[in-house]
C-alpha positions in Angstrom: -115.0 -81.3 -101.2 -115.7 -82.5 -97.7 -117.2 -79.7 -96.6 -119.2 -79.3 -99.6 -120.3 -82.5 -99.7 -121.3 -82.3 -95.8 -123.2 -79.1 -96.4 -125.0 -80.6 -99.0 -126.1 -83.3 -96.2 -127.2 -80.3 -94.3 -129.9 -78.8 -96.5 -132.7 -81.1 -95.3 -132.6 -82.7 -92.0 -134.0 -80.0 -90.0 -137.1 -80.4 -92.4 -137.4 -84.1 -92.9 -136.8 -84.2 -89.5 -139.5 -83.2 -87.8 -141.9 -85.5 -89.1 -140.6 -88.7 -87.3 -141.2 -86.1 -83.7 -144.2 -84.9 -84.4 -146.1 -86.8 -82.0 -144.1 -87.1 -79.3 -143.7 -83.3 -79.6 -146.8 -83.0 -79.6 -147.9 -84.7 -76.3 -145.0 -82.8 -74.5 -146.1 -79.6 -75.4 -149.9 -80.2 -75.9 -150.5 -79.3 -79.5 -152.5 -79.7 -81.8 -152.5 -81.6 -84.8 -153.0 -78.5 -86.7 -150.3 -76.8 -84.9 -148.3 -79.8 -84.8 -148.2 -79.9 -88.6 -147.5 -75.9 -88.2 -144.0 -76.9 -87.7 -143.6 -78.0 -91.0 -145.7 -75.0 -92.6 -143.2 -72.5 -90.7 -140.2 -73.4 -92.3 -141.6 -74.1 -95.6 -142.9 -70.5 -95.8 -139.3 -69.5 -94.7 -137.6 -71.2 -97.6 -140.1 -69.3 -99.7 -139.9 -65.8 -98.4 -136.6 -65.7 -97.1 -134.8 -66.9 -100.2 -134.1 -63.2 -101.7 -132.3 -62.2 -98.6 -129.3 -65.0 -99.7 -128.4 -62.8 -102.7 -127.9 -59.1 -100.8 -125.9 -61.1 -98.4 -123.6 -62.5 -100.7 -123.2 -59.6 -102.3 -121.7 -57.9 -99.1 -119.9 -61.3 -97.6 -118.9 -63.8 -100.7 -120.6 -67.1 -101.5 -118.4 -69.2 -99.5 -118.9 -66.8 -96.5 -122.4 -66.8 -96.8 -122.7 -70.9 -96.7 -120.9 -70.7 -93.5 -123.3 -68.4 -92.1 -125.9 -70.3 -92.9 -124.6 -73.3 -91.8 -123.5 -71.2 -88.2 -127.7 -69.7 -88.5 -128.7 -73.7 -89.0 -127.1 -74.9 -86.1 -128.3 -71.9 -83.7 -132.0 -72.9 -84.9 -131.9 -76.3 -84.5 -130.3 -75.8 -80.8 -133.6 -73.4 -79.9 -136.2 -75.5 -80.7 -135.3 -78.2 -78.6 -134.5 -76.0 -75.7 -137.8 -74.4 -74.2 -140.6 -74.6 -74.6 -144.2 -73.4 -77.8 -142.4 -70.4 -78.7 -138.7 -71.4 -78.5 -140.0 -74.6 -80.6 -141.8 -72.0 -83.2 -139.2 -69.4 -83.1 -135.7 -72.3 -83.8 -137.9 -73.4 -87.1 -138.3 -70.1 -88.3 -134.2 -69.8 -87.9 -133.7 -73.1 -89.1 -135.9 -73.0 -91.9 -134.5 -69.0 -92.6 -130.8 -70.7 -93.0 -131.8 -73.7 -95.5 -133.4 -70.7 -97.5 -130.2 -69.5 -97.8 -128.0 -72.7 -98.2 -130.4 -73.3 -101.0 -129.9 -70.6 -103.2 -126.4 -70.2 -102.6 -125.5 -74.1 -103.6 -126.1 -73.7 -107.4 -124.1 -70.4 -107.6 -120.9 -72.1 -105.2 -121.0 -74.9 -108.1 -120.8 -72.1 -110.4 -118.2 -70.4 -108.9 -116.3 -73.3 -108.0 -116.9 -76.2 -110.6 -118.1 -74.2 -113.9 -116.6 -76.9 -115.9 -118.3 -79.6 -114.2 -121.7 -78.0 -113.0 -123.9 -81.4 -113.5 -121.5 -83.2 -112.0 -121.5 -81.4 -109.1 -125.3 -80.6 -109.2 -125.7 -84.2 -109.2 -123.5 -84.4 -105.8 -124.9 -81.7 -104.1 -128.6 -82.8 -104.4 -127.8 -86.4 -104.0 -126.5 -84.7 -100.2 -129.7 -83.2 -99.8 -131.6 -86.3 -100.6 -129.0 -88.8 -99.0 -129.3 -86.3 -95.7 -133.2 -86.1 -95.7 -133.9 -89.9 -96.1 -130.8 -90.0 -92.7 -133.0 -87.7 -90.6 -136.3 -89.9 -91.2 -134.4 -93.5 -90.2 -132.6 -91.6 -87.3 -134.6 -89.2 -85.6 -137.2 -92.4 -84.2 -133.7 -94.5 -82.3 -132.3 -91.3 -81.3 -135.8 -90.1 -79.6 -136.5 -93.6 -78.0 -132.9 -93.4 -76.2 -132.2 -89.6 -75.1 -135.9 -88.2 -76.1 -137.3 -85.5 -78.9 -135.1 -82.7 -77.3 -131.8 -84.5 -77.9 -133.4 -85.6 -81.4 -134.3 -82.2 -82.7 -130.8 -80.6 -81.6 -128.6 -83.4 -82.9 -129.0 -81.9 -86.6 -126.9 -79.2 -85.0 -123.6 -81.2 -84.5 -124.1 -82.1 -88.2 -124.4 -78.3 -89.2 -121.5 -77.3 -87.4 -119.4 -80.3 -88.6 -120.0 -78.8 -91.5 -119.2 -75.2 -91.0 -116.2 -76.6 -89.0 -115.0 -78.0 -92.3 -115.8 -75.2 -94.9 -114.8 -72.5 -92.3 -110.6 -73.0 -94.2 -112.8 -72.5 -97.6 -114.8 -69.5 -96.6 -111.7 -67.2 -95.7 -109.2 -68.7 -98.1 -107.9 -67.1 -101.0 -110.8 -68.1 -103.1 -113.2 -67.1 -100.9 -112.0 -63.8 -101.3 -111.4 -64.2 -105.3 -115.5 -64.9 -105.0 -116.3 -61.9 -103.2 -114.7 -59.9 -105.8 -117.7 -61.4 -108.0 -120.3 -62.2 -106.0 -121.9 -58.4 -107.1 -125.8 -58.5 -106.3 -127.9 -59.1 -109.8 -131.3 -56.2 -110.2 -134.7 -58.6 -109.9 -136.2 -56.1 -112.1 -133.9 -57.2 -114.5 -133.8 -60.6 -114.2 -137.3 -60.8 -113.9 -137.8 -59.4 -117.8 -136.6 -62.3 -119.0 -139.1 -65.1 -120.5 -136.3 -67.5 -119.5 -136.4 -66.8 -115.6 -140.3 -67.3 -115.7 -140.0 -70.8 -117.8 -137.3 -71.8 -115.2 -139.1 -70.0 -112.1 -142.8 -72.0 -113.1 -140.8 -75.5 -113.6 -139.3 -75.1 -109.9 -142.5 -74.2 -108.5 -144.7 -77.1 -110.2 -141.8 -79.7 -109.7 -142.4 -79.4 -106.2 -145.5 -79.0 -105.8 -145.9 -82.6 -107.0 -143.1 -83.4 -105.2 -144.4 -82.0 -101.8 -148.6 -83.5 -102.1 -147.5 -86.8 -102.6 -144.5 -86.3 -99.4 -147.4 -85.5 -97.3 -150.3 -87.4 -98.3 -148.7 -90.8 -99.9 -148.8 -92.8 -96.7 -152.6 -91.7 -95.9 -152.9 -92.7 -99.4 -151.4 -95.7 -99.2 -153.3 -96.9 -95.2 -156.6 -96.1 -97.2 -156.4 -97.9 -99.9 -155.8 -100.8 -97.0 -151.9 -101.4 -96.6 -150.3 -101.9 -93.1 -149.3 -98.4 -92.0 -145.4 -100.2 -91.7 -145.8 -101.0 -95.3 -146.6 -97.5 -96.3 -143.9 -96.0 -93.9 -141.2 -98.6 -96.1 -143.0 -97.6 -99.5 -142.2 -93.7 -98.8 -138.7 -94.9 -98.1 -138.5 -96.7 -101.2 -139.5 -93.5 -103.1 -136.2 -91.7 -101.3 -134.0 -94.5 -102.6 -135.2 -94.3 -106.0 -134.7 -90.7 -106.0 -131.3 -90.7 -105.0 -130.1 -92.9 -107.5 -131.3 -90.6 -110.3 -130.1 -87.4 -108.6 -126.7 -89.2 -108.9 -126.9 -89.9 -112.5 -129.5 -87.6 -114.3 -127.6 -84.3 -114.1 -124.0 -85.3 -115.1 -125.9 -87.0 -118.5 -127.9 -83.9 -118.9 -125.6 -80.9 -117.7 -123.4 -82.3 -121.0 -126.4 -82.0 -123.7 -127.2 -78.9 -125.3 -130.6 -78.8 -124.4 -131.9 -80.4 -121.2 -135.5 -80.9 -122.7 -135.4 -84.4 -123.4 -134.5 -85.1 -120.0 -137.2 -83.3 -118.7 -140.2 -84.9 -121.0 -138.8 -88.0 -119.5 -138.6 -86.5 -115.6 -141.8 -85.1 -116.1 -143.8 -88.6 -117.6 -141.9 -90.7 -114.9 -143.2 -88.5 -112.4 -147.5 -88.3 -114.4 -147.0 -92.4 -114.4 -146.3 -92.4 -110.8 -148.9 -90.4 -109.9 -151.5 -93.3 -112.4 -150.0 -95.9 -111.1 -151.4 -94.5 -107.1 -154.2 -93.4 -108.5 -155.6 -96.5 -110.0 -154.1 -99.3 -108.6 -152.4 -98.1 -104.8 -152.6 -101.8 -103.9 -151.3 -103.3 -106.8 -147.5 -103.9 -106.7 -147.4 -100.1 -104.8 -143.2 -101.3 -105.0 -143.2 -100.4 -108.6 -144.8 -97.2 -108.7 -142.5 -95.7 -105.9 -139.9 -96.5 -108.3 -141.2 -95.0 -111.0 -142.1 -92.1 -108.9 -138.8 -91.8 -107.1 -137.1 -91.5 -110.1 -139.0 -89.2 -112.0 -139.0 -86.7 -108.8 -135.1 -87.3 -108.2 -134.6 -86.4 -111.7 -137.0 -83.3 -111.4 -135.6 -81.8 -108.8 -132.2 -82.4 -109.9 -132.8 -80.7 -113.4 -134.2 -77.9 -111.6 -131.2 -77.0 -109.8 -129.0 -78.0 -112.9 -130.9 -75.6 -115.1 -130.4 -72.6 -112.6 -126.9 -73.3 -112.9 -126.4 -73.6 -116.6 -128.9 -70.7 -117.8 -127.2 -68.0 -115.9 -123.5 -66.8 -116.8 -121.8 -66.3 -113.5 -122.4 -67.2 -109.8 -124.2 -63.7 -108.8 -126.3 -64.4 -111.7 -127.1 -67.6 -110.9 -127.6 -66.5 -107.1 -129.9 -63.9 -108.1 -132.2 -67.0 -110.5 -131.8 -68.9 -107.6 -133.1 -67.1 -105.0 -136.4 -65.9 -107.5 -136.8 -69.4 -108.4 -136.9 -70.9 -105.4 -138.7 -68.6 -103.7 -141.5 -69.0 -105.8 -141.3 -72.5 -106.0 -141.4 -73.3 -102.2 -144.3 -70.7 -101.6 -146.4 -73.0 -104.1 -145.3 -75.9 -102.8 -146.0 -75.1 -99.0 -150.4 -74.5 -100.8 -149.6 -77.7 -102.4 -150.2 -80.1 -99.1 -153.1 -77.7 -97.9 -155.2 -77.6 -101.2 -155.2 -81.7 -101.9 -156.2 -81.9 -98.5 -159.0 -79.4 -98.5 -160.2 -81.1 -101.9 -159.7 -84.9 -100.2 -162.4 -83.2 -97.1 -164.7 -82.3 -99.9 -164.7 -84.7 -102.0 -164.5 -87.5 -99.8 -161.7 -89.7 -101.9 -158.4 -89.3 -103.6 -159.6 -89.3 -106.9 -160.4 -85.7 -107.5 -157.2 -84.8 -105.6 -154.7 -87.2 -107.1 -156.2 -85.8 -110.6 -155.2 -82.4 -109.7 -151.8 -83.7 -109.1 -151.8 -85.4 -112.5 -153.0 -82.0 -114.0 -149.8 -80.3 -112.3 -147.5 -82.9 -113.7 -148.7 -81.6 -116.9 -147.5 -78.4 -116.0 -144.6 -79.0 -115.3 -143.6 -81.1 -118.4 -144.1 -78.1 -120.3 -142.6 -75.5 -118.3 -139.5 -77.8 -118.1 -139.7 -78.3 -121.8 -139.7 -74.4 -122.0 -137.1 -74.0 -119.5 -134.9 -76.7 -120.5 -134.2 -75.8 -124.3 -131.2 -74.3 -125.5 -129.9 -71.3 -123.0 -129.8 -67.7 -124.4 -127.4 -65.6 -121.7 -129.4 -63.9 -119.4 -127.5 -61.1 -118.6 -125.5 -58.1 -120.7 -123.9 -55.2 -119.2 -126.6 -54.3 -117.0 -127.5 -57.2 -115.4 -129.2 -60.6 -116.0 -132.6 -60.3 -118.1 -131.4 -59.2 -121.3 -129.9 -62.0 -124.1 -126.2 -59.9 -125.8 -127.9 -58.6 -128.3 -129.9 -56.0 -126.2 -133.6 -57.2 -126.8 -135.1 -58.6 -123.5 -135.5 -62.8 -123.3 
């Protein structure tokens, strides 16, 4: 439990970290802002394109095995980036951001394996760790830079990733490491991808965070230009992180016990659409109450997300396999998400048009979730996931 728990903490950090640095990274190495943000972009695309390579590698090494690596890949990343100098920086992301690809998909399929009796319960831990350990990177990385500088920053997330592996290590080469291995048998894409069931769940991923990630980047522009100390806006995004880790610890035990998750999701889904009102008409008026709403609604999304990958596929190589498809897709979307409300802020001179867009997605994503979220059908049969028992495709 510990070391699930404190890889769980490990699965944003490196990300949600980098923001706090940015500028002093920037003046010591003479970036750009555009290459500054880069950063971020870099290991966003990772989690994206690198997420399929989690499933061939637990095929060969085991889900337990294959969170230790990560967590072993994680640490080695962090440690480059604050060692040398452009490229070292550039180069430790891309590692860094090529391990949380992996820890990602793996995490719903080590529930699986290791909790199938108690999968929201256990969703609900696992993303509250990701949540708990991004909104810990944003309070510490600014102390920890002011006292030993943005090097020592950037590489402390490493003693927490090897903490970590230190403490799953006994896990990964136990008995039931090697029990998993036995199971951990690599699922065809073609197959799963036949399935109407792995699109429903793949689109709900995707649009969940791109809603998530526009109003991550843009919320305390949004906020300074609608006229609120920039301290204020910093406090407001930090309210938003508390608000989502009270419903990650609550949403996916209620919902991984319902027959259908639907409900749930139409209530996600118009927490999240009232947020994004709520910013867009009236930023200034009590802002606190909206980042509630918001927070919740996102904490909840997210959460369901991973609790559905869990619950609609029957085993942990199956639910590897959705993982890594839907998450994948969903962090390539979400990495355009930031870009494209910021290229239609530049042309249209305001947030209106842009915070629309976002409403429009939110929309989206209630109905894909609604989709996603009904009743399961297996996804697998004999051959593989994509096909419900009876033969005939999903």
């Amino acid at each position: 439990m510990a070391g699930f728990v404190l890889a769980a903490l490990n699965l944003r950090p490196a990300l949600a970290g980098v923001s706090p640095l940015l500028s002093e990274i920037m003046a010591d190495l003479g970036l750009t802002p555009a290459a500054g943000g880069g950063i971020t972009t870099v290991m966003v695309v990772c989690l994206g394109l690198l997420a399929p390579v989690a499933p061939a590698l637990a095929a060969r090494a085991g889900l337990d095995r294959t969170l230790l690596i990560g967590l072993l890949i994680l640490a080695a990343g962090t440690l480059v980036r604050g060692l040398g100098g452009v490229v070292t920086l550039y180069a430790g992301s891309a590692i860094a951001g090529t391990a949380i690809a992996i820890m990602n998909v793996v995490m719903p399929g080590v529930v699986k394996q290791h909790f199938p009796d108690r999968v929201g319960l256990f969703t609900g831990v696992y993303v509250s760790g990701l949540v708990t350990g991004a909104a810990s990177a944003s309070a510490l990385m600014v102390p920890i830079e002011q006292r030993y500088g943005w090097r020592v920053a950037a590489c402390s997330v490493a003693v927490l990733a090897l903490a970590a592996a230190l403490l799953w290590a006994p896990q990964a080469f136990g008995r039931l490491a090697r029990g998993g291995r036995a199971g951990a048998g690599h699922r065809p894409y073609a197959a799963l991808l036949r399935s109407r069931v792995t699109w429903y769940v793949m689109t709900f991923m995707g649009v969940q965070s791109l809603t998530f990630y526009i109003l991550l980047a843009w919320l305390p522009t949004i906020f300074r230009d609608s006229g609120l100390p920039a301290d204020q806006a910093g406090y407001l995004l930090a309210l938003t992180n508390l608000a989502q880790l009270a419903a990650t610890l609550t949403v996916p035990s209620h919902a991984g016990r319902a027959r259908s998750q639907a409900p749930h999701i139409v209530a996600a889904a118009l927490l999240t659409a009232a947020g994004y009102v709520g910013v867009l008409f009236w930023p200034a008026t009590v802002p606190w109450l909206w980042m509630i709403i918001l927070g919740v609604g996102q904490g909840a999304s997210i959460a369901l997300a991973l609790l559905i990958i869990a619950l609609r596929a029957p085993d942990p190589a199956s639910v590897t396999a959705l993982s890594a498809v839907a998450q994948s897709s969903g962090y390539l979307l979400a990495a355009l998400g930031p870009f494209l409300i910021g290229l239609l802020h530049q042309l249209s001179g305001g947030w209106t048009v842009p915070l629309a867009v976002g409403l429009a997605a939110c929309g989206l994503q209630l109905v894909s979730g609604v989709l996603a979220g009904r009743p399961p059908a297996p996804l697998t049969d004999s051959s593989g996931p994509g096909r419900r028992r009876g033969g005939r495709p999903g």
